[in-house]
C-alpha angles and dihedrals in degrees: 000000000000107000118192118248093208106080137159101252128166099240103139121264100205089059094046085055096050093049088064105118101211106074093210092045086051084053091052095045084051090050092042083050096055092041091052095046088049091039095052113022082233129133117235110255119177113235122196115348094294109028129096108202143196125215120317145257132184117225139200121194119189092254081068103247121134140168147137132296139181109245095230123355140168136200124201099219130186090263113027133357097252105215112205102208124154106310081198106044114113109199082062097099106055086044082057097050087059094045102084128228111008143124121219137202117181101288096012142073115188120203132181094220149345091255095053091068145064098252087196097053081042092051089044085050088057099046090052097053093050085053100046092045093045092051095038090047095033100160093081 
């Protein structure tokens, strides 16, 4: 049977972020962390060996697969921060069209750097995806 490789596990935040190579993307990690604990009254989890959650839903597709996921997250990678927000919500894309410079695939939105971006649209786009998954995945 197929087990999920992201996990909640208790390895320490603040030690995944300094071991961030670039000090300005550090920086940024230590700010997004910050933006994420006061957007979502979540504590940061690690989940997997690379991504920093907040808070958790189960899920159930049809196929019958099913498993945990952080509400919103974020990692800071060697190219671009990779933010985890809803893959589902519909109000995201107009929310994306304010954020600034920024590429996105279904569950992700990639961005260079903090500065490159609008921290309140970022901070709307959190919110809303902490609304949309709460009130898809209600039995939390």
């Amino acid at each position: 049977m197929y087990e999920l490789k992201t996990k909640q596990n208790d390895n320490s935040v603040i030690e995944f972020i300094e071991k961030v190579d670039s000090l300005k993307k550090r920086e940024d990690a230590y700010q997004l962390l910050d933006i994420f604990t006061e957007t979502t009254g979540y504590e940061a989890k690690m989940w997997g060996p690379s991504i920093i959650g907040f808070g958790s839903y189960h899920y159930k597709y049809e196929s019958g697969h099913e498993g945990d996921a952080p509400l919103v997250g974020f990692s800071p990678r060697k190219a671009k921060f990779s933010l985890y927000l809803s893959a589902c919500d519909p109000e995201k894309e107009s929310l994306l069209n304010e954020l600034g410079k920024h590429t996105a695939g279904k569950s992700c939105v990639y961005i260079n750097k903090l500065a490159d971006i609008d921290v309140s649209v970022l901070k709307k786009l959190i919110g809303q995806s902490v609304t949309f998954l709460r009130k898809t995945y209600p039995d939390q």
